[in-house]
C-alpha positions in Angstrom: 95.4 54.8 -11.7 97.1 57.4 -13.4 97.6 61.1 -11.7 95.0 62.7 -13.8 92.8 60.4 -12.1 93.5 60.8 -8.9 93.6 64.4 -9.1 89.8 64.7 -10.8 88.6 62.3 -7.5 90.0 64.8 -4.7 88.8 67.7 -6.6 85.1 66.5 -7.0 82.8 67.9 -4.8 81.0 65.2 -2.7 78.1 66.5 -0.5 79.2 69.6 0.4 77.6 71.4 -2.7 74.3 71.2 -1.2 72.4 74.2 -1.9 70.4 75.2 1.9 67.0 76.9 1.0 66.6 80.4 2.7 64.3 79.9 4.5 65.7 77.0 6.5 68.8 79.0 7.1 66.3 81.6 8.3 64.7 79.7 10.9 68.2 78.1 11.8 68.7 81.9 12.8 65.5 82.7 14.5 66.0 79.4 16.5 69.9 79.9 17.1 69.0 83.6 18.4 66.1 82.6 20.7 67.6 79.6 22.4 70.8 81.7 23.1 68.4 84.9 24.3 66.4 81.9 26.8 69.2 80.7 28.0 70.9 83.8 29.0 68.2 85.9 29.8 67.8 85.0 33.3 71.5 85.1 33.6 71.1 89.1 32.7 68.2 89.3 34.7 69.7 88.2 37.7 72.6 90.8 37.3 70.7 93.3 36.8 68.3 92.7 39.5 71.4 92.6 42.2 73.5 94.9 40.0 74.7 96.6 43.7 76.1 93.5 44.6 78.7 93.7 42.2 79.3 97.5 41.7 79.9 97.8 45.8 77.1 99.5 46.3 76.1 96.9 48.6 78.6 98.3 51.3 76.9 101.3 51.3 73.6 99.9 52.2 74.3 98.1 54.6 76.3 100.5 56.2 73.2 102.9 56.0 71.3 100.6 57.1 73.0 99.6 60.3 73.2 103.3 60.7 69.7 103.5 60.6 69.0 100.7 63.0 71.4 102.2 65.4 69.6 105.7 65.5 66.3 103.7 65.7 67.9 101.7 68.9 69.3 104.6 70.6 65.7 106.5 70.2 64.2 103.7 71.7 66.0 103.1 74.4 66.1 107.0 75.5 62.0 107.4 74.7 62.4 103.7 77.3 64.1 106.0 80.4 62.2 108.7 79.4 59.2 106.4 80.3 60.3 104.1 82.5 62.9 105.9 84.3 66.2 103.9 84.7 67.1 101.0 84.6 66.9 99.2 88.1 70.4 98.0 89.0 70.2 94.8 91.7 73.3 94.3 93.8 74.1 90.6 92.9 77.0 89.9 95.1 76.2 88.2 98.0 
């Protein structure tokens, strides 16, 4: 085999010249772009649903409201002595 020869057998193309119709590589695109967007659409979804999770403005709800559930307490228990009086106290100690 002579180096011309082996030269012209690397440089022929084999296969890789095939000529994909548009359309194919159309649909390759459409289906590339809609399995990626349905797999990582609940993935979005789910971070924006609980998007104060992750900026810390879950702190402040839940600091408002245990505030909240405090004041509610408290109002309870004073509209409770308003009608009930106080609290009986029972001398345990024998």
């Amino acid at each position: 085999m002579s180096n011309a020869s082996f030269n012209s057998f690397f440089n022929n193309s084999f296969g890789l010249n095939v000529k994909i119709p548009d359309r194919t590589l159309k649909q390759l695109g459409k289906t590339a772009s809609e399995t990626a967007s349905g797999v990582l659409a609940p993935l979005f979804n789910y971070l924006e649903d609980n998007e104060t999770v992750f900026n810390g403005d879950i702190a402040k709800e839940t600091i408002k409201f245990y505030d909240a559930s405090f004041n509610i307490g408290a109002k309870m228990r004073e509209e409770d002595i308003k009608m009930n009086g106080e609290t009986p106290k029972f001398d345990t100690r024998f």
